[in-house]
Short mmCIF file of the C-alpha atoms (twelve columns), coordinates in Angstrom:
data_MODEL
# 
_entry.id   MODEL 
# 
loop_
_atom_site.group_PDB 
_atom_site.id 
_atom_site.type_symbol 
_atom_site.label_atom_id 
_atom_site.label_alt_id 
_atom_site.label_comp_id 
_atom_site.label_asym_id 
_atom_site.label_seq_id 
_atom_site.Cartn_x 
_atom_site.Cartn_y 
_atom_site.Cartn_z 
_atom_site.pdbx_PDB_model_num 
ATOM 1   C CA . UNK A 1   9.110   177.566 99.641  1 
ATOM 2   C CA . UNK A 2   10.547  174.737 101.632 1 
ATOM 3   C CA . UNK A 3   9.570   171.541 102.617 1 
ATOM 4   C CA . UNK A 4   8.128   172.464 106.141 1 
ATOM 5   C CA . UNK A 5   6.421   175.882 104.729 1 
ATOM 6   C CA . UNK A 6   4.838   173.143 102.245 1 
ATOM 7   C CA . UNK A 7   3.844   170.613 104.972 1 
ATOM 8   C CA . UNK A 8   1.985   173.296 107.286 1 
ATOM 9   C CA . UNK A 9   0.018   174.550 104.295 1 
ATOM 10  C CA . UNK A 10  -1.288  170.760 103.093 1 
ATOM 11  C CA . UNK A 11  -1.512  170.254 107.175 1 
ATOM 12  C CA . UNK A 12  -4.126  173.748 107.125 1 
ATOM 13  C CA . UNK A 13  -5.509  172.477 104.008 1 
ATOM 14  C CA . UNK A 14  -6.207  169.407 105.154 1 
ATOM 15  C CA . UNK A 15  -7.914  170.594 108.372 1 
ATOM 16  C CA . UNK A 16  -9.959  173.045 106.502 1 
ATOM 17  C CA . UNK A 17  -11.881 170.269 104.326 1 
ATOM 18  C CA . UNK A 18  -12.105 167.955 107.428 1 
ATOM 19  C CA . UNK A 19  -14.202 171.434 109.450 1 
ATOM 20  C CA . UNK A 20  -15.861 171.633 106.114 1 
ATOM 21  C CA . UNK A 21  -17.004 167.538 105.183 1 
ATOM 22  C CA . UNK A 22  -17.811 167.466 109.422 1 
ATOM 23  C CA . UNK A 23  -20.182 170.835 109.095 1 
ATOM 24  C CA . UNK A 24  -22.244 169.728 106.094 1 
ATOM 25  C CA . UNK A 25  -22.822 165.992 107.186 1 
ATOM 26  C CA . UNK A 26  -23.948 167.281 110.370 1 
ATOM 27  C CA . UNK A 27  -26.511 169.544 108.388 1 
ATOM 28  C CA . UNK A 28  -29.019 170.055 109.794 1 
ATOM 29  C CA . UNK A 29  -27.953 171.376 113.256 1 
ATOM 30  C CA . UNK A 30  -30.837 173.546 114.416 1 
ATOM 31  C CA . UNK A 31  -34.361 175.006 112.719 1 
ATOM 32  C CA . UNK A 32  -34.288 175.965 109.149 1 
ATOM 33  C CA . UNK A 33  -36.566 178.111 107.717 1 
ATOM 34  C CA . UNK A 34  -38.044 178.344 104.335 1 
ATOM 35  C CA . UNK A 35  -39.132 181.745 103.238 1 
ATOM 36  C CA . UNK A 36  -42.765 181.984 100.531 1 
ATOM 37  C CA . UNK A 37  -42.992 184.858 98.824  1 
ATOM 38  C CA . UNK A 38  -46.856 184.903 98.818  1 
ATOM 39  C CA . UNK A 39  -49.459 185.580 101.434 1 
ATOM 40  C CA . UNK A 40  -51.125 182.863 103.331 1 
ATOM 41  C CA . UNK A 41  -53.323 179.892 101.773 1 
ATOM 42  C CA . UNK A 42  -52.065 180.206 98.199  1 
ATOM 43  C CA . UNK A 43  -51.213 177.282 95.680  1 
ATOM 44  C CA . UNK A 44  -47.428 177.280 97.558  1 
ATOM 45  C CA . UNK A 45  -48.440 176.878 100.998 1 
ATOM 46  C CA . UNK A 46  -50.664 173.360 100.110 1 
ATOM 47  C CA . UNK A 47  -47.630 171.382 99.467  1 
ATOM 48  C CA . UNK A 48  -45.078 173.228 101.027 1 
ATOM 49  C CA . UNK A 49  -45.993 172.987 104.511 1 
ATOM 50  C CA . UNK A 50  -46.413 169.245 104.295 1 
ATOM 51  C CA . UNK A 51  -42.847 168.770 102.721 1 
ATOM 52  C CA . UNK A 52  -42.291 171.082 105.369 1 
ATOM 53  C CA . UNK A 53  -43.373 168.380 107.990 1 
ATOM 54  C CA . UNK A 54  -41.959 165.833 106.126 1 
ATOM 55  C CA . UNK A 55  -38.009 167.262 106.027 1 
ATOM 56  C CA . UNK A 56  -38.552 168.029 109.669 1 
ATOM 57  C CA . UNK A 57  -39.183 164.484 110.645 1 
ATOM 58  C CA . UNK A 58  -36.044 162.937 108.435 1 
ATOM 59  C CA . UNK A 59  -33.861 166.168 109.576 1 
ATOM 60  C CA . UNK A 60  -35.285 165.770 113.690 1 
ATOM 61  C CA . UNK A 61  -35.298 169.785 113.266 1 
ATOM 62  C CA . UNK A 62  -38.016 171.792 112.492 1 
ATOM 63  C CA . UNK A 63  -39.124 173.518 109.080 1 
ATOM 64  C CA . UNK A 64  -40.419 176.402 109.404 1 
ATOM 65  C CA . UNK A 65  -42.024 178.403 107.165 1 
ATOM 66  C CA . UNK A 66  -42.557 182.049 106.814 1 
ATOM 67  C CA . UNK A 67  -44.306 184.196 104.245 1 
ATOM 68  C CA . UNK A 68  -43.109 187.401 103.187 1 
ATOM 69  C CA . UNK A 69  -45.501 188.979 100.458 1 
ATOM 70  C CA . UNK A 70  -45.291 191.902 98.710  1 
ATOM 71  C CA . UNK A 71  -43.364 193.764 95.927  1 
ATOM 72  C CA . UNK A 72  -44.485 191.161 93.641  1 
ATOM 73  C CA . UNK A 73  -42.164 188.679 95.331  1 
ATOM 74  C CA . UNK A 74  -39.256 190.964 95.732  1 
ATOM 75  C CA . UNK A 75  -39.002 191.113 99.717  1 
ATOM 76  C CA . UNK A 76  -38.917 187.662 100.219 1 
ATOM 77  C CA . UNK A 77  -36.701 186.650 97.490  1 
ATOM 78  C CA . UNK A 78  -34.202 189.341 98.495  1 
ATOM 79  C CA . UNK A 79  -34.473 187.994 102.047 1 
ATOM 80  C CA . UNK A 80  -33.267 184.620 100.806 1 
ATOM 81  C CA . UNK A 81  -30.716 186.547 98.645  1 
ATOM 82  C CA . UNK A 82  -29.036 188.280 101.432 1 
ATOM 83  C CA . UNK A 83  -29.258 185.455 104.232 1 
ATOM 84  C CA . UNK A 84  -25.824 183.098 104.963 1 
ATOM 85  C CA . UNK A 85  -25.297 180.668 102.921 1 
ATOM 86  C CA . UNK A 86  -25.815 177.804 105.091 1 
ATOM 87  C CA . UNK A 87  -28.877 175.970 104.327 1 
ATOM 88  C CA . UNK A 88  -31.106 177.509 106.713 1 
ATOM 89  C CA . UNK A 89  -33.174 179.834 104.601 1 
ATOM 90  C CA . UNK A 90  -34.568 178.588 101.615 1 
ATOM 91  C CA . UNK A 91  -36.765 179.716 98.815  1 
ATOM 92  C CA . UNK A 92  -39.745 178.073 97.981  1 
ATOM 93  C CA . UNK A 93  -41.552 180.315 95.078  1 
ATOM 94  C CA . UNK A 94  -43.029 180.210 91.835  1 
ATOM 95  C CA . UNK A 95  -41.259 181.454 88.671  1 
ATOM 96  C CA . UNK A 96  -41.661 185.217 88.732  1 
ATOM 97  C CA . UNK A 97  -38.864 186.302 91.233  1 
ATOM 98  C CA . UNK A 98  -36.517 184.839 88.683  1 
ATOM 99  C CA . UNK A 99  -38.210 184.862 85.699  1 
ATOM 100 C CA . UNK A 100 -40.725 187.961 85.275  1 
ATOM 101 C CA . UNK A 101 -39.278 189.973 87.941  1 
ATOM 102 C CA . UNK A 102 -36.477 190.889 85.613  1 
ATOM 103 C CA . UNK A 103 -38.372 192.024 82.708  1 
ATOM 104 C CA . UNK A 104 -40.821 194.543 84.921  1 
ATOM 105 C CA . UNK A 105 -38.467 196.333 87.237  1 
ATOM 106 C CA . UNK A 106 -35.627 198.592 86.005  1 
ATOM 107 C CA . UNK A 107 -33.675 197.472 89.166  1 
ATOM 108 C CA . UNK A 108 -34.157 194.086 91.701  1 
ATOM 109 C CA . UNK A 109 -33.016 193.994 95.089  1 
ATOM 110 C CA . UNK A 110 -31.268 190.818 94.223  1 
ATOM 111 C CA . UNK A 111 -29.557 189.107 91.068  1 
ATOM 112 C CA . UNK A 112 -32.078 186.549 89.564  1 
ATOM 113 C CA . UNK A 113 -29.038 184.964 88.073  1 
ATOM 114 C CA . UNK A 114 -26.246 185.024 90.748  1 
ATOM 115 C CA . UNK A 115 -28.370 185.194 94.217  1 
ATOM 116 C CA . UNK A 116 -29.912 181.845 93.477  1 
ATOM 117 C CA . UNK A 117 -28.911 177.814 93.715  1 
ATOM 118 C CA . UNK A 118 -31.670 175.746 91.872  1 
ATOM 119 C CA . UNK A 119 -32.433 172.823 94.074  1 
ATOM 120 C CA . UNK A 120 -35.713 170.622 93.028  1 
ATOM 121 C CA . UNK A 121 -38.548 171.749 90.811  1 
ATOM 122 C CA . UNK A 122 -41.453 170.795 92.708  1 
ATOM 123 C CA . UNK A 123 -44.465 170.960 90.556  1 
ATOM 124 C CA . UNK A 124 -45.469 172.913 87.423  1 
ATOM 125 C CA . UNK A 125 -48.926 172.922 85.373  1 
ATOM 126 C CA . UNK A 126 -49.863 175.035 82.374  1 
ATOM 127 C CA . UNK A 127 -52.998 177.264 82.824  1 
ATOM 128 C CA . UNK A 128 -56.697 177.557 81.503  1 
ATOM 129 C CA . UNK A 129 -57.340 179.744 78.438  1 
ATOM 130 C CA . UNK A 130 -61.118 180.055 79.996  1 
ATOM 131 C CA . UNK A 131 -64.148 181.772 79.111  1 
ATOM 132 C CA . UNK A 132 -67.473 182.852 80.315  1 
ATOM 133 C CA . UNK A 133 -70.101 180.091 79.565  1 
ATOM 134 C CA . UNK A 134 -72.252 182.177 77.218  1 
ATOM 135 C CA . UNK A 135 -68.683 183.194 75.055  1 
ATOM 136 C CA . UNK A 136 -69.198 181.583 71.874  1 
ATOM 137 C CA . UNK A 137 -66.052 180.354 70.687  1 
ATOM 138 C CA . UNK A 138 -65.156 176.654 71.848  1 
ATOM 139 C CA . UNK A 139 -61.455 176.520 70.501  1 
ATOM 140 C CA . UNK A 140 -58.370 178.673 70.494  1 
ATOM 141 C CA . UNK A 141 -58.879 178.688 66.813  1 
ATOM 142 C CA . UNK A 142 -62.784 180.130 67.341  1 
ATOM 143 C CA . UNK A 143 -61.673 182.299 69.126  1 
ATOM 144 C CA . UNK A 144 -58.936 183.858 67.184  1 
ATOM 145 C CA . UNK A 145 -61.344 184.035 63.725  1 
ATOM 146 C CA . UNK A 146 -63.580 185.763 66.478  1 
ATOM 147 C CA . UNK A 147 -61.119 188.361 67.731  1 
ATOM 148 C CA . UNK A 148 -60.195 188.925 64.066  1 
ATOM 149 C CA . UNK A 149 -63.670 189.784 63.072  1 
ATOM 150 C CA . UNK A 150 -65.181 191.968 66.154  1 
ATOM 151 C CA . UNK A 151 -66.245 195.049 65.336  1 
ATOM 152 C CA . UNK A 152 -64.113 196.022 68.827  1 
ATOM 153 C CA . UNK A 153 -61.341 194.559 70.795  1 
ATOM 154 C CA . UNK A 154 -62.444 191.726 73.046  1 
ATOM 155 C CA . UNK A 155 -61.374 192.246 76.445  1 
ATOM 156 C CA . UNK A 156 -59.452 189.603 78.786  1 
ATOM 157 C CA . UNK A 157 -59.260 189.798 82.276  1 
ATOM 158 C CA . UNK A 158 -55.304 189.521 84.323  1 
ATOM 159 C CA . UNK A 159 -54.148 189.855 87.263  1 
ATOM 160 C CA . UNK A 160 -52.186 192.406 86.668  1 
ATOM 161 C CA . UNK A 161 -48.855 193.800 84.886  1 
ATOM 162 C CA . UNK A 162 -46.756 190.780 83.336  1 
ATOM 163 C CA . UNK A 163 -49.214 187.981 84.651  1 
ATOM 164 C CA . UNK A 164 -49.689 184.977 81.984  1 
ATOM 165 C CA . UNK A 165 -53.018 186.238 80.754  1 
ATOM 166 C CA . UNK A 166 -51.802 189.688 79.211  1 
ATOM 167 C CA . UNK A 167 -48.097 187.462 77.970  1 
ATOM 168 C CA . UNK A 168 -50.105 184.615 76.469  1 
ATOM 169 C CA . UNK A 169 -53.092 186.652 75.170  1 
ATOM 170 C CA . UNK A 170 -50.648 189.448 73.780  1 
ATOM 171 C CA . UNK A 171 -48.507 186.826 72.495  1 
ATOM 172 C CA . UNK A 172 -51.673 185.401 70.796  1 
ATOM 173 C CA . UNK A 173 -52.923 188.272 69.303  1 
ATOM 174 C CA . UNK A 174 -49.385 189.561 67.585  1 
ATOM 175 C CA . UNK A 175 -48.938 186.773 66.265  1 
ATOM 176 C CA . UNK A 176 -52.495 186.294 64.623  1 
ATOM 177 C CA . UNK A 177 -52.724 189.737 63.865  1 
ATOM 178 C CA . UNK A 178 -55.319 191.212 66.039  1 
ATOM 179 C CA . UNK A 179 -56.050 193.266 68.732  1 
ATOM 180 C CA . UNK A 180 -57.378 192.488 72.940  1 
ATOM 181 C CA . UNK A 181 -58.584 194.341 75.402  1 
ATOM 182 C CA . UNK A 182 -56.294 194.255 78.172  1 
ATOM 183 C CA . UNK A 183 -58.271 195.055 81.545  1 
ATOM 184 C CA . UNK A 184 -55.611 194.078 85.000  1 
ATOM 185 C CA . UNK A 185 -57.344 193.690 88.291  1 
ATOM 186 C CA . UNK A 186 -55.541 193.079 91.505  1 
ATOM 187 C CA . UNK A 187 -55.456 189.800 91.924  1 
ATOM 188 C CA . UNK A 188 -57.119 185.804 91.351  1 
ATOM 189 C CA . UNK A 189 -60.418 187.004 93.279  1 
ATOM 190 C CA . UNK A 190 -61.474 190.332 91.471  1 
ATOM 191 C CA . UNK A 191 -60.646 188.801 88.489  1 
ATOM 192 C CA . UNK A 192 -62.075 185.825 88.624  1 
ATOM 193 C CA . UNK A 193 -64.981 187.792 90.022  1 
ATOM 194 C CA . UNK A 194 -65.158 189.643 86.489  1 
ATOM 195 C CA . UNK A 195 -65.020 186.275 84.594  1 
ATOM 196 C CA . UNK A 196 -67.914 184.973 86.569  1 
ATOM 197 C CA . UNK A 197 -69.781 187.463 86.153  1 
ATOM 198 C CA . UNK A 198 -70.025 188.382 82.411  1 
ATOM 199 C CA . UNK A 199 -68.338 191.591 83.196  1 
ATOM 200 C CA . UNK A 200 -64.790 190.125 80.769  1 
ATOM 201 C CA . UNK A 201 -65.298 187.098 78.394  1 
ATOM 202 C CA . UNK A 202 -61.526 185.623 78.377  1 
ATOM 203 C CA . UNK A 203 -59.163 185.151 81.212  1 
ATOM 204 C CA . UNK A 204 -56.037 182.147 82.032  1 
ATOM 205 C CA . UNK A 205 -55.658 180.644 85.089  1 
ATOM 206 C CA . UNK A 206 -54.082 178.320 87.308  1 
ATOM 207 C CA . UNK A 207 -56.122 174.688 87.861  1 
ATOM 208 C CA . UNK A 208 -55.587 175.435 91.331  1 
ATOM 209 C CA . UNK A 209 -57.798 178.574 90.708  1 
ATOM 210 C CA . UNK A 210 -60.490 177.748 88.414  1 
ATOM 211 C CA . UNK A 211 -60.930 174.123 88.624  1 
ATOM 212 C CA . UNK A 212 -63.949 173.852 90.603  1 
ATOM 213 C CA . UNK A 213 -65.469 176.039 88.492  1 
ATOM 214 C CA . UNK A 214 -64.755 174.890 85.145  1 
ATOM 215 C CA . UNK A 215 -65.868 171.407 86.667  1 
ATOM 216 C CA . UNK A 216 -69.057 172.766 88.522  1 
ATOM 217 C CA . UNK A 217 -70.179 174.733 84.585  1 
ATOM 218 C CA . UNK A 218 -68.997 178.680 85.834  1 
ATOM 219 C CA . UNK A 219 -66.505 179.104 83.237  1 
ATOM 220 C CA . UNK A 220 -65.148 177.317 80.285  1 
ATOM 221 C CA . UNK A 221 -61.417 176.165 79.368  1 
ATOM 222 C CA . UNK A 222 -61.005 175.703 75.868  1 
ATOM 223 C CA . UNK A 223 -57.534 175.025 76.272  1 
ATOM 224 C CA . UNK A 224 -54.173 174.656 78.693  1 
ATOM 225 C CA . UNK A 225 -51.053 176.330 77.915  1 
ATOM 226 C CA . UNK A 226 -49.178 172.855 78.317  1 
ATOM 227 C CA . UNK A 227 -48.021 170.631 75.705  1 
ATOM 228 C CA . UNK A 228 -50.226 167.538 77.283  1 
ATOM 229 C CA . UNK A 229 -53.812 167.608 78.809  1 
ATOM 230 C CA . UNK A 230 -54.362 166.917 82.204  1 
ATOM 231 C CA . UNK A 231 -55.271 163.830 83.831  1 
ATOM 232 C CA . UNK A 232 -57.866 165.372 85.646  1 
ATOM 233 C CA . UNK A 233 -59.297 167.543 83.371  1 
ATOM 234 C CA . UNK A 234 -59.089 165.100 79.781  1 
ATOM 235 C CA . UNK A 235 -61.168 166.623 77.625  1 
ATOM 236 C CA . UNK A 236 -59.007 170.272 77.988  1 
ATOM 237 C CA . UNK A 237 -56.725 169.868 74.653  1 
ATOM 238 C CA . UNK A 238 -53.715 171.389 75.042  1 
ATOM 239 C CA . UNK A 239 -52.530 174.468 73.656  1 
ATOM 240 C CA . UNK A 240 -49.654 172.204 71.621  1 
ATOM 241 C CA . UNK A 241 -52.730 169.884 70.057  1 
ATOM 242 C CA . UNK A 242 -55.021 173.649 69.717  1 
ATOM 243 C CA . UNK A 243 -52.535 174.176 66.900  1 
ATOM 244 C CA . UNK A 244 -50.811 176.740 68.579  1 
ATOM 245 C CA . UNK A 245 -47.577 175.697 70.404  1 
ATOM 246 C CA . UNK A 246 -45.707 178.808 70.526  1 
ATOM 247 C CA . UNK A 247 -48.301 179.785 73.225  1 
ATOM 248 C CA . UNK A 248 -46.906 177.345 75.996  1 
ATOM 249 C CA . UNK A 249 -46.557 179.058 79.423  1 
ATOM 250 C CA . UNK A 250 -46.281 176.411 82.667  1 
ATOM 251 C CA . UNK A 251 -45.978 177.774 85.787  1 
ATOM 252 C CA . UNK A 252 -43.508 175.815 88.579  1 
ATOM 253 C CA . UNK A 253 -43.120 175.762 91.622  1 
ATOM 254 C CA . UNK A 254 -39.401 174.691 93.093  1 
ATOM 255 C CA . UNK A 255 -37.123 175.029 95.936  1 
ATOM 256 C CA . UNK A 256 -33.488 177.628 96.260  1 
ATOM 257 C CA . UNK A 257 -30.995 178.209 98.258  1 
ATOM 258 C CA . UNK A 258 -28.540 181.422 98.445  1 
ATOM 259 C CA . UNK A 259 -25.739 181.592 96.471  1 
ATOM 260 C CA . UNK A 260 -22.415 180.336 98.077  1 
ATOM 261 C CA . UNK A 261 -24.616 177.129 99.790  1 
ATOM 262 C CA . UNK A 262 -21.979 174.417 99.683  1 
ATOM 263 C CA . UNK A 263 -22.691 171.475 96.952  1 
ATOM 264 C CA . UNK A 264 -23.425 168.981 100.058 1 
ATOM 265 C CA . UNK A 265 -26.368 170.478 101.729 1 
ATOM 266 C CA . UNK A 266 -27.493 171.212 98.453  1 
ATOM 267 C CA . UNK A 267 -27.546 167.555 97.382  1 
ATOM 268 C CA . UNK A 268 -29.328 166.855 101.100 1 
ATOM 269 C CA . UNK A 269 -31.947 168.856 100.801 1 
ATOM 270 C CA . UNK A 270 -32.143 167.800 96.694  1 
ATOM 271 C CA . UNK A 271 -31.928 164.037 97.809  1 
ATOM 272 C CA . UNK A 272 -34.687 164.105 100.914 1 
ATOM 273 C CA . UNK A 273 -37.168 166.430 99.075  1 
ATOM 274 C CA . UNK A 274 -36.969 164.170 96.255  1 
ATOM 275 C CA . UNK A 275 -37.707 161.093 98.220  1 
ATOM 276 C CA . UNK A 276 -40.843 162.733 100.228 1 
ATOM 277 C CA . UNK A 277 -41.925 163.971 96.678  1 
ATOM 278 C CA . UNK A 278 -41.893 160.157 95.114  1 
ATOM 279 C CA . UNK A 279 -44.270 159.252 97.521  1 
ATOM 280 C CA . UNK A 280 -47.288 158.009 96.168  1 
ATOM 281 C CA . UNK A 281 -49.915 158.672 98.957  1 
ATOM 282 C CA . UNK A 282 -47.809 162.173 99.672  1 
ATOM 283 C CA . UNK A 283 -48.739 163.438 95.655  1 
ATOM 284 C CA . UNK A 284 -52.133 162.377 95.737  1 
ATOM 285 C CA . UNK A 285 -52.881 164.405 98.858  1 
ATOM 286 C CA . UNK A 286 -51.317 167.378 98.581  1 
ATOM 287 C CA . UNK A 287 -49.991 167.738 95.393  1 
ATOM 288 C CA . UNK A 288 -52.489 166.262 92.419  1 
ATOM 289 C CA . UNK A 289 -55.273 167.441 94.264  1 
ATOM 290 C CA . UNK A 290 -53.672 171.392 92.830  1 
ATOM 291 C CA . UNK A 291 -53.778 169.555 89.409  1 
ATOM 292 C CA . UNK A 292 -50.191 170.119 89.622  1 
ATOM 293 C CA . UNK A 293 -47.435 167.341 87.929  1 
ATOM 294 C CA . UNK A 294 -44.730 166.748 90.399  1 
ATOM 295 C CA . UNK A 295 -41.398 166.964 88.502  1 
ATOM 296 C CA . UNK A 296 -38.329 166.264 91.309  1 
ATOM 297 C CA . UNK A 297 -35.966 166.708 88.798  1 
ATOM 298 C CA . UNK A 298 -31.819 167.568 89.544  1 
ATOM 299 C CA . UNK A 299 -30.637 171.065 90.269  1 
ATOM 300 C CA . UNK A 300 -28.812 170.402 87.050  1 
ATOM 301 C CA . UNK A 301 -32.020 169.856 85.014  1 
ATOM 302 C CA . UNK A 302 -34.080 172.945 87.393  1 
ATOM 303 C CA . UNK A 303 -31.725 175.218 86.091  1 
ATOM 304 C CA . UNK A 304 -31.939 174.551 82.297  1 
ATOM 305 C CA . UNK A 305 -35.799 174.603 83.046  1 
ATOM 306 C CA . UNK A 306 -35.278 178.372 84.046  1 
ATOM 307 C CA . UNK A 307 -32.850 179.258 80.962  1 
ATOM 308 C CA . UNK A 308 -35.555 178.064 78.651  1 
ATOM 309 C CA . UNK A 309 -38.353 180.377 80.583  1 
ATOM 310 C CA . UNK A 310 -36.297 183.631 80.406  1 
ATOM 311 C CA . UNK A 311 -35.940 183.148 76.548  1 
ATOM 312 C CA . UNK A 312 -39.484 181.816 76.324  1 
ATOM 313 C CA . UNK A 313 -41.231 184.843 78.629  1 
ATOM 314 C CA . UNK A 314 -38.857 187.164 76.700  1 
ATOM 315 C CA . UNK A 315 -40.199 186.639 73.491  1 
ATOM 316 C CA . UNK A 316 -44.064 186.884 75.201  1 
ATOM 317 C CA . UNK A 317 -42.549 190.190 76.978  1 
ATOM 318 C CA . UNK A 318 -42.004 191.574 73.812  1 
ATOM 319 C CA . UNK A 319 -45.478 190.874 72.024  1 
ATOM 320 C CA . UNK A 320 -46.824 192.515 74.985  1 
ATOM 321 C CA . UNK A 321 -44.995 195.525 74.907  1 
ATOM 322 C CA . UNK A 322 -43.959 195.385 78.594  1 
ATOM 323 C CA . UNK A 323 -41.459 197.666 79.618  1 
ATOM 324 C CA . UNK A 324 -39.258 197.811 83.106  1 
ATOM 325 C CA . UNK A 325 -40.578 200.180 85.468  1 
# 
């Protein structure tokens, strides 16, 4: 190769990375759009349409979001999985697309490993072991010595196939030797429905869900599947102090981008999200109020978060006999 072949190709090279640097500090250029993979209303939408607002005003674009339920999460995610790689659809979801999803269907429209680029873990909480009011055990460990000494299997209400009620309560009872009632409804409202009502003793669920009725006396949490109480709900041990650690299970919320997105809208998005979500007033008004902690950690730090949930909801997966369908 000679010396002008050599020049020309640094020259291209050159010229390439100069297109490249201009494209991503001019991010954004037009709307971007941030896809939820739930319906309307749900724990997501309170904070993310705010941050929403927020990255609009700092960007001078808007944020839009859209949400595509169904297939337990699959349609949207595999939207975001098969969009450019640009920064202009993102993911905004709780841990099941790339978590569960992979241990209940045989095949996923997308790669939970490959499709994916953590950006910022928004919030995560552990949930409410809870029980109806007139269930007599007041502790995990009640309950278990319960369990083990019913003349049948006590039943627990879910929200269907994977959710964190039949992998926690599964988990529970292999490990302590004893044997639930699983009974799935479809969805938070039936089942919560079935709680109220006497009609199942023992479900888990979000703060979000159940805290205005654990507060106003409808049901009873006994404990939270965190390794720390919450500040607005103190007298909840955790399941870590309950004497029963192995049971942790925290739900998070955080933000994605496709696969391929290039490093510097990635640590744009990371760096303006982060500032909106260190905002004292913005936390207490949208976020807290969920009895959600906000996290804001690095992509870097998002993405060992997930490792550690695969191998922890694998081992839960297992005492709960779940197969791929």
């Amino acid at each position: 190769m000679n010396a002008q072949i050599k020049k020309i190709i640094i020259i291209a090279i050159l010229i390439c990375i100069d297109i490249s640097l201009a494209f991503t500090q001019g991010y954004p250029i037009r709307n971007i759009r941030i896809i939820v993979p739930f319906s309307p209303g749900g724990t997501s939408d309170v904070f993310t349409r705010p941050l929403a607002k927020e990255l609009s005003a700092l960007w001078g674009h808007p944020v839009i979001i859209e949400n595509v339920p169904g297939g337990d999460t699959t349609i949207g995610a595999s939207k975001v999985a098969s969009a450019p790689a640009d920064g202009y659809t993102l993911l905004m979801t709780n841990s099941q697309p790339l978590v569960g999803n992979r241990y209940l269907f045989k095949k996923l429209p997308y790669d939970p490993d490959k499709n994916f680029i953590p950006i910022i873990m928004v919030a995560r909480s552990g949930s409410f072991l809870i029980t109806h009011p007139s269930f007599p055990a007041k502790n995990v460990k009640e309950l278990v010595n319960l369990a083990r000494n019913a003349p049948e299997s006590i039943a627990y209400a879910s929200t269907g196939r994977g959710a964190a009620a039949q992998l926690v309560l599964e988990t529970l009872a292999k490990r302590e030797k004893f044997k639930f009632n699983h009974i799935p409804y479809k969805g938070v409202p039936p089942a919560l429905t079935a709680l109220t009502s006497g009609e199942v003793p023992i479900a888990i669920f979000t703060p979000a869900g159940s805290g205005a009725m654990i507060r106003s006396g409808k049901l009873k949490a006994i404990a939270i599947t965190s390794t720390t109480r919450l500040k607005l709900f103190p007298d909840i041990p955790s399941i870590v102090e309950s004497g029963y650690p192995y049971l942790t299970y925290l739900t998070w919320f955080g933000l994605f981008a496709p696969t391929g997105t290039h490093t510097q809208i990635i640590e744009k998005i990371h760096r303006d999200a982060y500032t909106i979500l260190k905002r004292t007033e913005f936390v207490e008004r949208f976020i807290s109020p969920s009895s959600l902690e906000v996290v804001a950690n690095t992509p870097e730090e998002f993405l060992l978060n997930i490792r550690s949930d695969v191998a922890n909801v694998a081992a839960m997966v297992t005492a709960a006999e779940l197969h791929p369908e």
